[in-house]
C-alpha positions as MATLAB code, in Angstrom:
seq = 'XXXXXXXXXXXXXXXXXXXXXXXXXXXXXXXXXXXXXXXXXXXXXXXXXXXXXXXXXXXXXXXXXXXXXXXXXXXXXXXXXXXXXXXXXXXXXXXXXXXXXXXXXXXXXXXXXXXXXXXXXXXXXXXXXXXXXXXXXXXXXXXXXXXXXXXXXXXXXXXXXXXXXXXXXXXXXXXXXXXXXXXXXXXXXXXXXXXXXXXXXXXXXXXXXXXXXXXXXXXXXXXXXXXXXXXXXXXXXXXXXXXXXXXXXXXXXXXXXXXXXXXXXXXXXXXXXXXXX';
ca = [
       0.000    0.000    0.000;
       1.114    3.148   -1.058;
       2.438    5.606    1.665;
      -0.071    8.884    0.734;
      -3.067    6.030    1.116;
      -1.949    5.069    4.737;
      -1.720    8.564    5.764;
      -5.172    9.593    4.094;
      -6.787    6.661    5.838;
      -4.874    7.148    8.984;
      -5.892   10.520    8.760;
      -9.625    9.721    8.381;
      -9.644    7.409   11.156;
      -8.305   10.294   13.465;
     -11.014   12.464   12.235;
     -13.497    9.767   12.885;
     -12.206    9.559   16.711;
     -12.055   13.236   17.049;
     -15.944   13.537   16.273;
     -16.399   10.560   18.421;
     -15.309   11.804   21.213;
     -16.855   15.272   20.658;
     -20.143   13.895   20.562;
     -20.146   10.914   23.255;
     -20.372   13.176   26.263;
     -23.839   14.593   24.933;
     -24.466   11.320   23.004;
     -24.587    9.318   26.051;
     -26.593   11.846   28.807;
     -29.145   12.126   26.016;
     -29.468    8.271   25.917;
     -29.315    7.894   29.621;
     -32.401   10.568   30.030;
     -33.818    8.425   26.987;
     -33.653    5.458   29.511;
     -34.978    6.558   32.301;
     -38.264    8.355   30.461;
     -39.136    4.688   29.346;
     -38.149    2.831   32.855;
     -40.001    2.680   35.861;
     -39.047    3.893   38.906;
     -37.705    1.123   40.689;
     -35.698    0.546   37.718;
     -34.141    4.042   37.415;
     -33.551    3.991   41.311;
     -31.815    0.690   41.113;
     -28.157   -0.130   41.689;
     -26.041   -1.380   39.420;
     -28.177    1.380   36.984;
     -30.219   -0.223   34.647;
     -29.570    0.717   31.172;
     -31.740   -0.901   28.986;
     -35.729   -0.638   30.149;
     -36.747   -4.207   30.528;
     -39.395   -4.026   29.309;
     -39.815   -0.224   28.285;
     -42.671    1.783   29.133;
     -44.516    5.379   28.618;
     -46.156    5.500   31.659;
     -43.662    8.787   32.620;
     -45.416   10.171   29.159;
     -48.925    9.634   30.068;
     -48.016   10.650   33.805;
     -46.200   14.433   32.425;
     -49.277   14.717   30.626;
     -51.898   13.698   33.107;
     -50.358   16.029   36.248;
     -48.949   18.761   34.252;
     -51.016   21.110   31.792;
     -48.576   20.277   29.016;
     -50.759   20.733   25.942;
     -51.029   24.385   27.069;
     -47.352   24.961   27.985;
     -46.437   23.420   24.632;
     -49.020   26.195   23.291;
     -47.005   28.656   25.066;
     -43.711   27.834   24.080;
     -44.875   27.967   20.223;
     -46.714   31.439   20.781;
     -43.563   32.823   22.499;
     -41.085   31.854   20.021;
     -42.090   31.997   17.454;
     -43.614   35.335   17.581;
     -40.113   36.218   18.989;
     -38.208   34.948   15.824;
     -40.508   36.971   13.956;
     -40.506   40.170   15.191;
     -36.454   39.383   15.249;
     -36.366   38.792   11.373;
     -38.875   41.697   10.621;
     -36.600   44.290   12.750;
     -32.856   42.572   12.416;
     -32.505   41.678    8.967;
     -32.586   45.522    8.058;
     -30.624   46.746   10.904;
     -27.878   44.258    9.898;
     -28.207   45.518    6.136;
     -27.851   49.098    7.683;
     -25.179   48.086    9.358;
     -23.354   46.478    7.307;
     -23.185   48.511    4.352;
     -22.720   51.598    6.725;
     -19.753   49.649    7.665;
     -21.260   50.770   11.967;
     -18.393   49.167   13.514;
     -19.409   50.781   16.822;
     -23.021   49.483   16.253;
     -21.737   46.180   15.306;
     -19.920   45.843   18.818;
     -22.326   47.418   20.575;
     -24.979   44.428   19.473;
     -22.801   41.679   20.399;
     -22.214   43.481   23.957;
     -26.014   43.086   23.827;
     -25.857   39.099   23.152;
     -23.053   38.441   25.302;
     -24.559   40.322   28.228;
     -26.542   37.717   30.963;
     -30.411   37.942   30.750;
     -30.357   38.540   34.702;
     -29.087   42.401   33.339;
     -32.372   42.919   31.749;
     -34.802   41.012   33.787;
     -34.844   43.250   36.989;
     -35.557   46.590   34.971;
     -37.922   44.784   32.975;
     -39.938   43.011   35.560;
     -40.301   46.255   37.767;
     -41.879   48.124   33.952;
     -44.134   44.975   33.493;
     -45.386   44.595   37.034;
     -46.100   49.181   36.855;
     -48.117   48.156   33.260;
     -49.847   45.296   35.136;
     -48.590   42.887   32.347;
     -47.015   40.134   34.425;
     -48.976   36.747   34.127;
     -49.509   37.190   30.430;
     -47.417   36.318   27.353;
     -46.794   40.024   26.257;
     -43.736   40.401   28.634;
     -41.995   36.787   27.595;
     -42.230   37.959   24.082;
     -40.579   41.260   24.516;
     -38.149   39.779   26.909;
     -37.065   37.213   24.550;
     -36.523   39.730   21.959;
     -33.917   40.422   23.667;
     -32.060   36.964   23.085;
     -33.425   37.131   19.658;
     -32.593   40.246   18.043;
     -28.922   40.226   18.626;
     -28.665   36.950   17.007;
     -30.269   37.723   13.952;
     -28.370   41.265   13.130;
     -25.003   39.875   14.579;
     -25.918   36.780   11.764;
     -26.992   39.039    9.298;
     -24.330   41.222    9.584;
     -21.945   38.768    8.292;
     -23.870   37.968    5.522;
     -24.996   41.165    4.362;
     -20.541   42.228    4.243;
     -20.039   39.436    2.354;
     -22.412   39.869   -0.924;
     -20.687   42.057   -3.737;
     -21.524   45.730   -3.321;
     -21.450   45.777   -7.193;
     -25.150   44.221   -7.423;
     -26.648   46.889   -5.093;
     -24.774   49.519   -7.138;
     -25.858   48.597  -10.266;
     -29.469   48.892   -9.257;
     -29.102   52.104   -7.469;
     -27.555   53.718  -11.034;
     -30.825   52.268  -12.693;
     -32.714   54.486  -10.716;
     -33.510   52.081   -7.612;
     -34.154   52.986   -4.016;
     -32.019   51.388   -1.127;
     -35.213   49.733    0.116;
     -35.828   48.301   -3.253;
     -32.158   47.687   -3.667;
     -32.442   45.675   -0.207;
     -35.866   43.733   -1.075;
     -34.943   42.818   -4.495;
     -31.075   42.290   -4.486;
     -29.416   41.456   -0.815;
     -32.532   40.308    0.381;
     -33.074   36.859   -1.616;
     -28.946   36.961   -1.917;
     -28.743   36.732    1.689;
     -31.256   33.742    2.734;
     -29.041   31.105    3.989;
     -28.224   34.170    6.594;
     -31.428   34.164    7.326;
     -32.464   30.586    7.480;
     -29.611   30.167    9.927;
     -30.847   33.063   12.398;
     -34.516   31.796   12.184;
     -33.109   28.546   13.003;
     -30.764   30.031   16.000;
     -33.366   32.607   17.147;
     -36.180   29.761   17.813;
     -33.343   27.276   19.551;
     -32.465   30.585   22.003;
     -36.041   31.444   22.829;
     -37.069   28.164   22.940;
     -34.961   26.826   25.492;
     -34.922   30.091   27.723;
     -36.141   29.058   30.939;
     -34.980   32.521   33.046;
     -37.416   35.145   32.202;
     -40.492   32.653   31.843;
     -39.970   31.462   35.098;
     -40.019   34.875   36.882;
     -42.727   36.683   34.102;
     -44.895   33.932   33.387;
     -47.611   33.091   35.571;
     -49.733   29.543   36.322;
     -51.569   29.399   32.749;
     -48.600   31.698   30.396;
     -45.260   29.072   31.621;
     -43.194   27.896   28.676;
     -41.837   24.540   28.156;
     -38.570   24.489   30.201;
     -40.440   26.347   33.166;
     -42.629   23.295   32.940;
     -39.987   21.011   33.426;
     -38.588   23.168   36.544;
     -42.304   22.172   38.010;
     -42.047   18.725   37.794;
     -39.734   18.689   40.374;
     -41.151   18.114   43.929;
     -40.396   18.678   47.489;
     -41.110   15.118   48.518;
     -38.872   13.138   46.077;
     -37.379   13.755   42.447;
     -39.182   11.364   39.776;
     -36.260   10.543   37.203;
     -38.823    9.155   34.823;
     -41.666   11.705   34.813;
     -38.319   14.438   34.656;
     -36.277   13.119   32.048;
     -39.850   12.370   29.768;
     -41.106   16.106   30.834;
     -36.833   16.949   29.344;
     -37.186   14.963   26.052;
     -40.608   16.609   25.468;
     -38.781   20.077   25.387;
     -35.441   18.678   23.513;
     -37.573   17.105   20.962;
     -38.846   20.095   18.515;
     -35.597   21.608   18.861;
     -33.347   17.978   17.861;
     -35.936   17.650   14.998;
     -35.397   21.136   13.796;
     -31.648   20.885   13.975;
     -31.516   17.439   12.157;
     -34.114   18.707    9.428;
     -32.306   21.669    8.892;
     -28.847   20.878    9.192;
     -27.576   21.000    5.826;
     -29.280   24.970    5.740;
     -27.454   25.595    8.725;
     -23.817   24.097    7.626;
     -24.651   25.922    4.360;
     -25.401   29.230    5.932;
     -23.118   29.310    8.449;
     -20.427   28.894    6.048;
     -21.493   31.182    3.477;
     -21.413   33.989    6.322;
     -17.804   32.953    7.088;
     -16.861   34.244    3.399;
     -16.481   37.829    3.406;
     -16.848   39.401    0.155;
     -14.506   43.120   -1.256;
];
């Protein structure tokens, strides 16, 4: 065997580890919660651990669903978020157009200061205005919390998409007597949609999954998904099965998403990643 083959297969194999061992840690907790959603309890408090339900079961299911409101909290979560991704796409695909061809650096820095800083910044301020307006309890203040989370995402994303298309294209059309706005709609606009399939996709993941400002802003009938999970949890004793099925409920749009979507998301976020002159 030829010396370049060796090292191209050793080479692969050493890639093939590398993932491997990337992905085991998460692999194997989300198999474990797998397991105990579709054991009993004795079985998920036994040592040795059981691994493998014997036989498997979906009693914690039909027990998350029959003690928890979880139709209505699934309701929730797909009011919130997606009316959060929304209003993110409708405000932060322009602002990252503005901002990139304004070449803002200061406004560029000053919006990933706004994603890097902690929710707990926001949510004290914001709870005090919502509690004056009388609007905690109700979905209004998740939504314009989340925003938030959201909008950073999708300018920061956009903004590195929107540097990386040829100003030529938008030039052309302005000569021929376009607008910016139509230059925008018609040109960077349908030029930039992997950008914006990958901040949908990241926008809905983030507000999704947030669990801090539903937990405080929400009340009995407005909690999200992960609150929902947080009240499975009892005083008396913590039910593994009921917990990790209430877990894999919440996980699952989101793993379906990302597995549907995956080749967008590779796509777009290495399109962004080419900047353009």
């Amino acid at each position: 065997m030829k010396p370049y083959v060796i090292r191209r297969i050793v080479g692969r194999v050493f890639f093939y580890l590398s993932v491997f061992a990337l992905i085991s840690p998460a692999l194997l907790v989300f198999l474990w919660m797998l397991s105990l959603s579709l054991k009993n309890e004795v079985d998920n408090m036994a040592f040795p651990p059981v691994f493998i339900p014997n036989p498997p079961t979906l009693d914690n299911f039909i027990d998350v669903f029959a003690k928890n409101d979880f139709l209505t909290y699934t309701y929730n979560s797909v009011v919130v978020s997606f009316t959060a991704t929304g209003l993110a796409l409708l405000f932060g695909v322009p602002a990252g157009f503005g901002i990139a061809k304004a070449k803002a650096a200061r406004a560029a820095a000053l919006i990933m200061i706004a994603r890097v800083t902690p929710g707990l910044s926001y949510l004290i301020p914001l709870f005090l205005l919502f509690q004056w307006l009388g609007l905690t309890g109700t979905l209004t203040p998740i939504i314009i919390t989340h925003l938030v989370i959201t909008v950073p995402i999708v300018v920061w994303v956009m903004i590195g998409f929107f540097e990386g298309l040829p100003n030529e294209l938008e030039e052309a059309a302005l000569v021929d007597g376009a607008t910016i706005w139509q230059a925008f709609r018609h040109i960077a606009l349908p030029l930039a949609r992997p950008g914006i399939v990958v901040a949908t996709i990241l926008s809905f993941i983030f507000s999704w999954n947030n669990f801090i400002f539903g937990v405080v802003l929400a009340g009995r009938e407005t909690r999200t998904l992960p609150v929902a999970v947080y009240n499975v949890l009892t005083f008396e004793q913590v039910s593994w099965g009921p917990l990790a099925a209430a877990a894999l409920l919440v996980t699952a749009p989101v793993l379906i998403l990302t597995l549907l979507m995956q080749k967008e998301i590779v796509a777009g976020l290495t399109a962004g990643g080419v900047k353009g002159g």
